[in-house]
Every structure is written in structure tokens, then in C-alpha cells.
N, C-alpha and C positions, 0 to 999 in steps of 0.2 A: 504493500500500500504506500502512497505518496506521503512519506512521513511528517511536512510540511502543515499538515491540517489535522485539527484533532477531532473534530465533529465531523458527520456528513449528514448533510440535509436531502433528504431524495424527494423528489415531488412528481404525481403522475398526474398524467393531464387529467382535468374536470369530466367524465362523464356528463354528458347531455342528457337532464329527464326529462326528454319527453317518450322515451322507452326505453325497453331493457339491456344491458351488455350482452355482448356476443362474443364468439370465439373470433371473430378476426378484431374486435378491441384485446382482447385477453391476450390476444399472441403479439400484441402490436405495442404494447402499452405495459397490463398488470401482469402478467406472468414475468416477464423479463424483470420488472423495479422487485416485484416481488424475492425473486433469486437474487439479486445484486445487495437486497436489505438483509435475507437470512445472512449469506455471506458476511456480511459484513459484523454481524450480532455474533456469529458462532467464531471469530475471530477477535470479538470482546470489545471491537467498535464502538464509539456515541453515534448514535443515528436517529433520526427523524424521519418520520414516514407520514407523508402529509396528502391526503387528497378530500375531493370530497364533489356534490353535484351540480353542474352548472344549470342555472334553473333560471337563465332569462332569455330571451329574445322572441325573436319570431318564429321561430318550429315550437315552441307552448304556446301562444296564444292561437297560433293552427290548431294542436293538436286540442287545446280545448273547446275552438270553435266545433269543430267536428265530433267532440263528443258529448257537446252541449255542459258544459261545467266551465269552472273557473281556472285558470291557468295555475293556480295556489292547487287545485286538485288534483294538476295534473302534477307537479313537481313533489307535491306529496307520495303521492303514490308510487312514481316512480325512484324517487330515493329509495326509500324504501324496497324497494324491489332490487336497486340495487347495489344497497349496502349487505343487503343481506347474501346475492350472490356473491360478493368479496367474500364475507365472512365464511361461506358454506364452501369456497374453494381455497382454503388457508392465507387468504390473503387480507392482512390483519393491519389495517394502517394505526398510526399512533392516535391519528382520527379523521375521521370521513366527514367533515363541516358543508356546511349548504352557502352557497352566492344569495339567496334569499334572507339570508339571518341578520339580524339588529347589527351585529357588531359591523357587519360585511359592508353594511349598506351605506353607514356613518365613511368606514375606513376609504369604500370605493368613492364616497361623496367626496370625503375629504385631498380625499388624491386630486381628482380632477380639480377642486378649488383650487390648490396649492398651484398646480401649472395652470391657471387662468390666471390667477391675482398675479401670476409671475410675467404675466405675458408668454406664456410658450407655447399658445394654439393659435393658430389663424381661423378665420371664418372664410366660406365661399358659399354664394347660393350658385345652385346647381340644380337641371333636369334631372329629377330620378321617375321613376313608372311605378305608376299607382294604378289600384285599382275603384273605378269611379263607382262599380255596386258597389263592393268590403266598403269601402270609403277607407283605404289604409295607402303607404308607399309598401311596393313590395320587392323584397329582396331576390337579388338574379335566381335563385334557387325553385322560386315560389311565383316563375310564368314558364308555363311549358308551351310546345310544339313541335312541330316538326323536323326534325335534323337536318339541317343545308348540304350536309357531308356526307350522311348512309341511305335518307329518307327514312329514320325510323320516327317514330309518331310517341310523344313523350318526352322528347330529348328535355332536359332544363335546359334555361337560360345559362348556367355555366358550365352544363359539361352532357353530353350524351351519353349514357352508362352503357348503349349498344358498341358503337364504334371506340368508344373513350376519345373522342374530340371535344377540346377545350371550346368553348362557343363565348356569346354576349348574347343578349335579349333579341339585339340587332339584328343578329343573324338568324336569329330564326324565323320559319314560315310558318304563316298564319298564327301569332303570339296570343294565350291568352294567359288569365290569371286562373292559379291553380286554386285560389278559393270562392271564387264565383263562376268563373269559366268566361268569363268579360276580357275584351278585348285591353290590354294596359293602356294606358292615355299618360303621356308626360308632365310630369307637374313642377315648381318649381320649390324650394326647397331649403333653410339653410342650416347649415352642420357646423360642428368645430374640427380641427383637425389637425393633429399633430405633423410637423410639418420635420417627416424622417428625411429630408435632403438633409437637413441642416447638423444630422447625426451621422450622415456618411462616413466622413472621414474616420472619426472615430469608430466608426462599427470596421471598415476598412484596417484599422491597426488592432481592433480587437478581434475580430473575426476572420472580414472579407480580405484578409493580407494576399499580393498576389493576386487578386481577381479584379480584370480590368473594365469591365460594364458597370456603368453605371448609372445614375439616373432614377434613383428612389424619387417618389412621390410622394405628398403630403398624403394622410390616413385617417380618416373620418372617425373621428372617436363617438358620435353622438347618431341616436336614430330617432324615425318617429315613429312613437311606438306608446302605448301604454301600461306596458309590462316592464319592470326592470328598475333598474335606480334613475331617480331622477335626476335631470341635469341641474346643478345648485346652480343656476346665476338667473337674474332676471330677464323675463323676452325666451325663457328655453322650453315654456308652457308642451306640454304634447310631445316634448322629446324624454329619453332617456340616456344611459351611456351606453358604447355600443357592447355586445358581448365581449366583443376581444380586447375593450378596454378593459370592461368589468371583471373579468373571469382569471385573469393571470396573478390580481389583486387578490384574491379569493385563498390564494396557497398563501398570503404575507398574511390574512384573515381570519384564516385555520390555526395557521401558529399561535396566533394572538390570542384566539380561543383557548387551544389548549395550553398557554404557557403566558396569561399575561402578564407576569413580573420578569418572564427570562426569555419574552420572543426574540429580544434584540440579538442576543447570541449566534441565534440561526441565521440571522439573517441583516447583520452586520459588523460581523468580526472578519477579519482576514482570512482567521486561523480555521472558517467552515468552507468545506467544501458542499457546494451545490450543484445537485445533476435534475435535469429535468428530463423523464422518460414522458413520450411522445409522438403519435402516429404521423410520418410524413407531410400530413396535410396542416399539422400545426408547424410546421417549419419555422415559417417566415414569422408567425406571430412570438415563437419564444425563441430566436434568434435572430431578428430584427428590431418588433415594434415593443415585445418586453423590454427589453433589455434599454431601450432607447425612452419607452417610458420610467424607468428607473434612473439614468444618466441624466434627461430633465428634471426628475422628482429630487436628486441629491441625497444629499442625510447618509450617505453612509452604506448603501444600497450596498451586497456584494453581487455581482454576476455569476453565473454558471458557469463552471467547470467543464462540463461536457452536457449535450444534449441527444443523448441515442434514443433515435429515429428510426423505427423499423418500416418499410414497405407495407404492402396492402394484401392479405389472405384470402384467396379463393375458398368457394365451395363446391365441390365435385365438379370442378372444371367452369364453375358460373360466379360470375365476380358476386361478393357479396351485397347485398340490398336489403337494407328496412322498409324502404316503400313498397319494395315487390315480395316482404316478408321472407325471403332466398336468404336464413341465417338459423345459425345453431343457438337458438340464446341459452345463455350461461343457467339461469331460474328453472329452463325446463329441463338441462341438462342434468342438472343436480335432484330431481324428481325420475327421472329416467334412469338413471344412474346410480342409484346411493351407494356410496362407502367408496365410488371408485373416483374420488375427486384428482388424485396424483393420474393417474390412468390420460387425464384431458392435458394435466400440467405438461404431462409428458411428453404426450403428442404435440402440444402445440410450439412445446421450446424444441423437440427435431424437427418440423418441420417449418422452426421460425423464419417467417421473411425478413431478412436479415440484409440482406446484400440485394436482393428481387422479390418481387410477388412472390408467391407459392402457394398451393393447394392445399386442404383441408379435403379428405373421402373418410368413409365411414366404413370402407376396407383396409384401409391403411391403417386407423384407431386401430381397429381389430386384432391386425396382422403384427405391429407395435407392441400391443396389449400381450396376446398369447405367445408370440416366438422371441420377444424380448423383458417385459418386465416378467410374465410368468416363468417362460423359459428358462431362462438364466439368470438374473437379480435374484427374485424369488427361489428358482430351484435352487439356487446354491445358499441359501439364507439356510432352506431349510434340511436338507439333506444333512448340514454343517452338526443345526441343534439336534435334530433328530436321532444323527448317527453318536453326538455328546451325550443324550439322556440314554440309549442305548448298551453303549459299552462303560460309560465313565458317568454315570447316576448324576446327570446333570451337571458337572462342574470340570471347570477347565481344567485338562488335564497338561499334566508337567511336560515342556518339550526335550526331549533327547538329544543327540547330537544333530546336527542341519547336514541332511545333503545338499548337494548341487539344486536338485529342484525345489526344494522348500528355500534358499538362498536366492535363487532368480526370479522367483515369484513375489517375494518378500521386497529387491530390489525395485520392482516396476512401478512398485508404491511409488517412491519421494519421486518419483520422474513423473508421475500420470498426477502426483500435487501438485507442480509446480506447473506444468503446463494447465491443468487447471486453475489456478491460480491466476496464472498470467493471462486465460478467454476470457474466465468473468471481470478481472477490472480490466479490461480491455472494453469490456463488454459484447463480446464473443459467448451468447451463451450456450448454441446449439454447437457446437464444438465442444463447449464448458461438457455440455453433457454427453458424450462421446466419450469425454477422459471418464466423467463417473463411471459412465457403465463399460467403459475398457477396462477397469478395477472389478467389476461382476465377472466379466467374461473373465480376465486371469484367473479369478479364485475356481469359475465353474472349470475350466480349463484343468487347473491345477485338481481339486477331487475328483475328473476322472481320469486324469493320467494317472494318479496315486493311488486310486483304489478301496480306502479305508476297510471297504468293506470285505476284500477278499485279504489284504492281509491279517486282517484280525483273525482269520483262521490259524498263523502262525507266529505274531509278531505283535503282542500289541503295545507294548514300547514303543515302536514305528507309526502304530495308527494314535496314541496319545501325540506324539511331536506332528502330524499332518492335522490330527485335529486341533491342537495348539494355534499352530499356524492358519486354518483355517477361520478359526475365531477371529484370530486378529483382523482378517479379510472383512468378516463379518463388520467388526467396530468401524475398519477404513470405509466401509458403505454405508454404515449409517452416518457420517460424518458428511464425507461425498455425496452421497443423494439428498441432505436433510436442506439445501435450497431447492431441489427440485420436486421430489416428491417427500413432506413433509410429514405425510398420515402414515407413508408407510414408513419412513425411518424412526417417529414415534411410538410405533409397533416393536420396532426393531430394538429400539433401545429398551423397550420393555420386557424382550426376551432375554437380553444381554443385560437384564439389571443394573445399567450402568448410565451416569450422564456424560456427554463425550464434547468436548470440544475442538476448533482446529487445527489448533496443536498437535493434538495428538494423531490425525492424520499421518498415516506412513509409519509410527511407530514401532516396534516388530514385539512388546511385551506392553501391550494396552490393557489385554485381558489375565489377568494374574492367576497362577496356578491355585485349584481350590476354590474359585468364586464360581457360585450356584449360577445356575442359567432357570428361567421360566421353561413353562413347556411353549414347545414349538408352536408357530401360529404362522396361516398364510397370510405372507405380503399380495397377495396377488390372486386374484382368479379370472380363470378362462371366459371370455366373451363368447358366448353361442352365436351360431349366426341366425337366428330367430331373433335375439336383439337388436340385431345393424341389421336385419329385414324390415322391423320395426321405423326405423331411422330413414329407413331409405322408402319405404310408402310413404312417411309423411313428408320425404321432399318431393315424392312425386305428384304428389296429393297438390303441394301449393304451385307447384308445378305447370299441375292438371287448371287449377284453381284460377294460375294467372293467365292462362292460356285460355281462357274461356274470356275471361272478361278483359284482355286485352281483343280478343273476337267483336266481342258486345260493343265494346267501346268503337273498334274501327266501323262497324256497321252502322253507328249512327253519326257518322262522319259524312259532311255535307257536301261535295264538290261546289266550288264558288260558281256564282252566277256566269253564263255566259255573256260576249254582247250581245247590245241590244238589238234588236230586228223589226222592221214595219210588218203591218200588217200587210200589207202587200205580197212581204217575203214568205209569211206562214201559209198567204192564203196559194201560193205555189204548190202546196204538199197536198198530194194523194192521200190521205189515210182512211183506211176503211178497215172493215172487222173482215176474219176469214178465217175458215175450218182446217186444220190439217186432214187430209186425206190417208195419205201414206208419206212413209219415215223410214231412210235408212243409215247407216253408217257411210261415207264416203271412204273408200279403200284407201287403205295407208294414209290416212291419219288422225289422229287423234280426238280434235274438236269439231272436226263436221259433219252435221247430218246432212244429207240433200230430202226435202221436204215438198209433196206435191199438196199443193193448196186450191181451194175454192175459193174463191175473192169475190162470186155473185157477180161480174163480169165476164171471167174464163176460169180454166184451169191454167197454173202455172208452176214452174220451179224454182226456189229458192234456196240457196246453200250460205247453211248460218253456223255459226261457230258456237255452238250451243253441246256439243254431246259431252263437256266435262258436266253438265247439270242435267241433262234429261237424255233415258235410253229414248229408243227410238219407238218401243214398244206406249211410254209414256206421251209422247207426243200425238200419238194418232186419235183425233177427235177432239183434237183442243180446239175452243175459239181464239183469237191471236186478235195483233192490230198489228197491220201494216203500212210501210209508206209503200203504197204503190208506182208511181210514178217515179221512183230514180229508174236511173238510165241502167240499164243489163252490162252485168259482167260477168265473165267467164273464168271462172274457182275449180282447180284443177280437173278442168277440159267442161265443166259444165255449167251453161248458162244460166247464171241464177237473175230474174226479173221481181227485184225489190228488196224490203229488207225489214226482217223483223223489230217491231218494237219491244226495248226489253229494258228495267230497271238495275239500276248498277248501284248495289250498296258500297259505304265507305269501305267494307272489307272487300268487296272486289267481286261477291256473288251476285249471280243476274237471275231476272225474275223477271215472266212476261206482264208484258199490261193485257188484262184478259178482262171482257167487259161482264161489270157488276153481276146482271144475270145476259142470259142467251140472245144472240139478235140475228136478225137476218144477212148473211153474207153482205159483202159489198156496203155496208150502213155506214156514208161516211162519220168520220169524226174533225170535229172542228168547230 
């Protein structure tokens, strides 16, 4: 560790309530600070572990327009929801404080004063897009449409979650607002706004060193809104401060909460170090516009140390989504799941997006679960105790002279701590856990090269000094695994009756000859595949679910007006009613029927592109509407004279216009 600092302050970004965490927050965010903080506890570290709910802006007052409550209801309930998924996945902050509480609101109020009465905001009015039913301004997030880059229908205004192109409102076709479905109208506006040019340079020698673009903009700290801390100055009626002013505030808030005669420690002594764990998409706000709100604010502020930024987690190959419900949440994981909370830790620190995206499957959990933590960690936990209470009545028996193998085994230790070591404060933790369980694999390694169990037929001096050694294995895994899987190494030290700290990692006499062991107990059990059957109907289920109602949705999609036309122009059209006759497929290909008709003039042929919606068996005896009078064209080799009239919904299905009840061939329409 950087002996430099005697504290460390860890802070993980605000969870959003306006619903539940998910495994791509958990792999992105609290699993990794999580392990970085046992680490650092089991190593006998001062730490701080500070998070808690972001509970203001415009995604709550959506999320309680929509459910008809108050925005206080929703923030309610969703802390709650998801404090207690911390707690029920061992992830136990010093304290989980709310952005809605007294203290926060005063502290956020007071911040902002401090840099107004200092002069360190500018004002600009400015166009933003509003919605003139909501009667609100709405955030890029919060007008959808249609994508300019894939065509998919839904895009937001900042980003289309089909293609992943970065957008503006601008760009998008036919814009509406996501809470009335109104077209946005531009209103005019004025904000305050931290003006981050004027921190460049500095953020350039503290950060950006080497990096030659430049060109920060000023950053609107203020919105209009009725939810949130209000803006203290006068003339700021209808505003609030913006979230990402308010919410970085919120960890200085927490502190304060839980320490107000000793906050300042944390967070303005030299001697602490400060790391902010953080999902990519908060980049810029806690290595830009924090750090540059602290730099303005003064007093002593320290900066972050490092701020590890993991990538963004897939689900069975589909980017994850709250809006399209496409997520594992942590709440229902832990009701689907009990006792196997390490089991998810595990998975998601090997497969942490770390350096890139990466995937989350629910065969992979599986496959993880039974051929690595059962497999190996677990079998060798327990084969170890098992084979101890069998030949040596539960207690560690005396070791004998070391062979070669019991010496090579014993060495892989201090080399598999140190490189562990060096991932996690690296912050390297899907590696970090590699070394752990490269320590399981030696030890299962070493019990079945050695045998215990067939030497003990002749030798068991030999099987006391493997099982000696074996123990010791046992203690370096509970040490090694207890950042990562914490329920089971709790287990673990419960077998081994011992408390263990990291010191004694690598040790070769941790477990002393003579000390009782408990009886054995699984770290681990098999996942059936009835259970991840389970998991994988209900993705298919919302799957199924969003597939229908993005259907419903495109079917009642309008195509725009055409131009306009005299009555002159319509009165040119032929349209009359007419029977099908007979109906057949047109050879070699797919869409055409050729269709002999009655029009109550003649008999004639028509070739329409209809057979992906009606056999041909279905057409014969329909009444139709036709335009008569277009001019004959010739569709592979055969003259078709006219053309059916047919409805085109926004999903792209056609449907005839067929008159109300029955009428005489030939009846014009018009």
C-alpha cells in the first residue's frame, strides 16, 4: 500500500431510485469498491465506505408521474429496495445516506451559495425543449424517435440503444416527448453555470497532463424542475440544482452524517486517500466537473487518488436496459437464489468489464458455479476437513518432514500474494481473483497428487504432514477469497475455528498442531439446470413481452401526410368494388398472387404483392377496392390491369379496404 496516506476514503457512485440495482451496476460499481474495502480492512487499514441514493431529478418525477404518486414515494421505496440489496449481497457500507435528507439539502444549498456570492457561475439564457402538454423543459433523455442512423423507432435524444449512436434531439425524426407523446417546442430559459474553461488548465496539470484537445464548456448546474434542492438566490423560483451538481455533494453529506465532529478528516487532510468507484458514464462528472466544483468551492477540499471506471455489462449477448426491463436485478436475484450470494460476487468480478464490455449468460453462472467454486475451492475445502475429522479426530495434525511436493506447493503461496496484492491496489480485480483461486487449484492439485487417502493404508505420519499442509491451504483461502466471496470464507473460518488476517496469508504454520476443527460444511452447491431454465424463461418471457409491444407500438405509427392534391387530381381515379374470382401463386416467387377479378365492367388480371398475408385459397371470394384505371403493367410476363387497394400499418402489415357490408361489383367509390 502507498504508505504516504493513513486513511482511505472509498466512495461508490449514488444509485439512482427510481428503481432497482442490477448486475451490470454490481459489476460496474459495488462488487469491485466492495473487494478493494475488505482488502483493505483485512490488512488492518482506516477506511471509509460511503455511498448512498440519488433521489433527485427528472427520471423520479417521471417515474412518479407514471405511477401516479409523489416523487418522495418513489425515492422511498426504492432506497429501500436498494439498500437492502447491498446488505443481502455483503456489501456493507459505513453508511448508505439519501441526497433527499435535511443535512444534504442545507450542505448542497450551501455549496452552491458559497460559489454564487463568490462570483464563480455565469448565467446564459438559452433554447432548451419543452414539452407544451407536461408543461415541463425536458431532458435529451426524455424525447424519443426515430434513429437518423439505423431507422430504429425509440432511439432517445442522446443515444440509440439499437445501433449505440451518440444523437441530439436535432437529429432525430419525427421528435416527440416521452411523457405526453407531444411534439417538443423550444422554449427559452435561464440557468447558472459553472464555467469548467476557466479550470482547464488546472484539471490539464492534475489530470488531462499530455492531452492536447481542448475546449471544455461552461456546465449548467441549475434545472427547471420541481423536484430537488432548490436554487438559494433570488429570481431562481421553478428551478433546482442540477443532479450532477447535487449528487457528488451527497458523499461530503454522508460523511457529515455519519461523522459530524470528525468529517473533516476524510475529506480534508492530505494524509487521506480518496478513490471514487464509478460506471464509465460518470467519467466526466467525477473527473472533471467534481473535482472543478471542489477547486472553486476551496477550504481544503482533497481530490481523488484514482477513479476506477469499469465498462458497461451485457446480458446474454443484449446490452442491458431498465426501460426494456432486459436486467438481472440484484432484489430478485437474492429471492431466487438464497445462501448463494458469493456465487453472483463471483461471477461478476470474472467476468468484470474491466478493460471492455463483457457478457453476463446464465450458463456461464452455472458453469463458474459447479466446475469452479464447487469443483475445486469447495472440493478441496472439504475433502481437506473431512479427511482431518476422519483419520486425526478433528485436529490439526503435526507435520513430519516436507518433501519436494509439500515444499512447492507451500512456495506458490507468497508469489500468488503478492501478485494478488499488486491487481487489487492496482485495481485489477478479475485477475485479483485468478490469483485467489490459482491458490484452490494448487491445494486441489496438491490432495490429489498426494493421495491422503490411499497412503493412510500405510503411512500415516505422511498423511498427518499433507494434511498439515493442506490446512494451511485451507486458512490461505479463507484469507484470499474473504474480498471476494465473503459468506463462504465466513463459513470457512468457522470450520477452521480461527480468525485470520492478511498477514498471515502465505504463512506455512497458520494452523497449529492440536487445534480442533468444526465439522465439515459445504462452501458451495451444484446449480441444476432447472434453475438457469428458470432464468432463462423469464428472459424470454420479457423478451417475448417487449416484442409484442414494440409490435403494438409500431402498428399504431402514422405515416405523415402526403401533399396536397385538387380535387381534380382524385377525381382522375377509377375506384370501384370487385370480387376475387380465382387466386394463384405466381411461380418462383414469393409475394405474388396473380388474381382474376370481377370489376362489374369485365373480367380482368391483377398481380399484387400480397401472398406474405393471404394464401391464395383465402382470397377467392373476397370483395376488394380497386383503382381501376392505372395504366397495365407487365409482372413477371403477366399483365396485370390495376391495383389493389390495401392499408399499411406502422408495423409494415397490409390489410384490404373491403366495403362495410356487400355491394355490387363495379360501385364506384369517391
Amino acid at each position: 500500500m502507498d504508505k504516504k496516506f493513513k486513511r482511505t476514503l472509498v466512495t461508490c457512485a449514488l444509485p439512482y431510485a427510481n428503481g432497482p440495482v442490477h448486475i451490470g451496476h454490481l459489476a460496474g460499481v459495488y462488487v469491485p469498491a466492495d473487494i478493494y474495502v475488505r482488502y483493505l480492512r483485512l490488512r488492518g487499514e482506516e477506511v471509509l465506505y460511503v455511498c448512498g441514493s440519488d433521489e433527485h431529478g427528472v427520471p423520479i418525477t417521471i417515474k412518479a408521474r407514471q405511477q401516479g404518486c409523489t416523487p418522495q414515494d418513489i425515492v422511498d421505496k426504492y432506497n429501500g429496495i436498494i439498500d437492502e440489496s447491498f446488505k443481502g449481497l455483503g456489501i456493507n457500507f459505513d453508511i448508505y445516506g439519501r441526497t433527499s435528507s435535511k443535512v444534504h439539502e442545507a450542505n448542497a444549498s450551501g455549496f452552491f451559495r458559497k460559489l454564487y456570492d463568490e462570483g464563480k457561475f455565469i448565467t446564459r439564457e438559452s433554447e432548451q425543449y419543452y414539452d407544451p402538454e407536461a408543461k415541463t423543459f425536458l431532458a435529451d433523455r426524455y424525447i424519443v424517435g426515430t434513429c437518423p442512423k439505423c431507422g430504429a423507432e425509440g432511439a432517445y435524444g442522446d443515444q440509440c440503444e439499437k445501433c449505440g449512436s451518440t444523437l441530439s434531439p436535432e437529429e432525430l425524426i419525427d421528435p416527440r416527448s416521452k411523457l405526453s407523446g407531444a411534439a417538443p417546442i423550444k422554449k427559452k430559459t435561464t440557468h447558472w453555470y459553472l464555467p469548467l474553461q476557466d479550470y482547464e488548465q488546472w484539471l490539464r496539470e492534475w489530470i488531462l497532463e499530455g492531452h492536447k484537445d481542448g475546449g471544455l464548456q461552461p456546465r449548467a448546474v441549475t434545472r427547471d424542475l420541481d423536484w430537488g434542492v432548490p436554487v438559494p438566490v433570488e429570481g431562481a423560483e421553478g428551478k433546482v440544482l442540477y443532479v450532477w451538481f447535487d449528487a457528488p455533494i451527497g458523499y461530503i453529506s454522508n460523511t457529515q452524517e455519519l461523522l459530524p465532529d470528525d468529517w473533516e478528516k476524510w475529506w480534508k487532510s492530505s494524509d487521506t486517500k480518496l478513490v471514487h468507484f464509478i460506471g464509465k458514464d460518470n467519467i466526466v462528472f467525477h473527473c472533471i466537473v467534481f473535482p472543478s466544483m471542489l477547486k472553486a468551492y476551496g477550504d481544503g477540499y482533497i481530490l481523488p487518488e484514482n477513479v476506477p471506471a469499469n465498462e458497461f455489462l451485457n446480458l446474454e449477448g443484449d446490452k442491458i436496459s431498465t426501460s426494456r426491463g432486459w436486467a438481472v436485478w440484484a432484489h430478485e436475484y437474492l429471492q431466487d437464489f438464497p445462501g448463494k450470494q458469493d456465487v453472483l460476487r463471483y461471477v461478476l468480478t470474472a467476468n468484470a468489464p474491466e478493460t471492455k464490455d463483457n457478457d453476463f449468460s446464465w450458463k456461464d453462472f452455472q458453469q463458474r458455479n459447479n466446475s469452479e467454486l464447487v469443483a475445486i475451492f469447495g472440493n478441496f475445502v472439504n475433502r481437506v476437513v473431512v479427511l482431518t475429522h476422519k483419520y486425526f479426530d478433528g485436529k490439526v495434525p503435526a507435520a513430519g518432514e516436507l518433501q519436494d511436493v509439500d515444499r512447492e506447493v507451500l512456495a506458490e503461496i507468497p508469489v500468488l500474494r503478492a501478485s494478488l496484492e499488486k491487481n487489487i491496489e492496482e485495481y485489477h480485480f478479475r485477475e485479483a481473483l485468478k490469483d485467489a483461486m490459482s491458490i484452490a487449484r494448487a491445494g486441489n492439485k496438491y490432495i490429489s497428487d498426494t493421495e491422503p487417502w490411499k497412503v493412510a493404508k500405510e503411512d500415516m505420519g505422511r498423511v498427518a504432514t499433507i494434511l498439515n499442509v493442506s490446512l494451511q491451504i485451507c486458512a490461505d483461502l479463507a484469507i484470499a477469497f474473504e474480498p471476494f466471496t465473503p459468506f463462504a470464507c465466513e463459513k470457512l473460518r468457522g470450520m477452521l475455528g480461527m480468525d485470520l488476517k492478511w498477514e498471515d496469508l502465505g504463512r506455512s504454520d497458520i494452523m497449529e498442531a492440536g487445534h480442533a476443527l468444526s465439522q465439515a460444511e459445504l462452501l458451495f452447491a451444484k446449480i441444476e439446470d432447472a434453475e438457469i431454465g428458470v432464468q432463462l424463461a423469464k428472459l424470454e418471457k420479457i423478451r417475448a413481452e417487449r416484442a409484442a409491444a414494440e409490435a403494438a407500438e409500431a402498428a399504431k405509427r402514422v405515416a405523415p401526410q402526403k401533399e396536397q392534391v385538387t380535387f381534380d387530381d382524385f377525381g382522375k381515379m377509377d375506384i370501384r368494388t370487385a370480387t376475387v374470382l380465382e387466386a394463384e401463386r405466381v411461380p418462383k416467387t414469393d409475394k405474388l398472387l396473380k388474381l382474376t377479378i370481377d370489376t362489374g365492367i369485365d373480367r380482368r388480371t391483377i398481380v399484387s404483392g400480397i401472398a406474405e398475408y393471404y394464401t391464395p385459397e383465402e382470397m377467392v371470394g373476397k370483395q376488394i377496392c380497386i383503382l381501376a384505371n392505372l395504366a397495365p403493367r407487365t409482372i413477371k410476363g403477366i399483365e396485370s390491369k390495376g391495383m389493389i387497394l390495401m392499408a399499411r400499418q406502422g408495423d409494415g402489415k397490409m390489410r384490404f379496404i373491403t366495403p362495410a357490408e356487400t355491394l355490387s361489383n363495379g360501385a364506384e367509390i369517391g
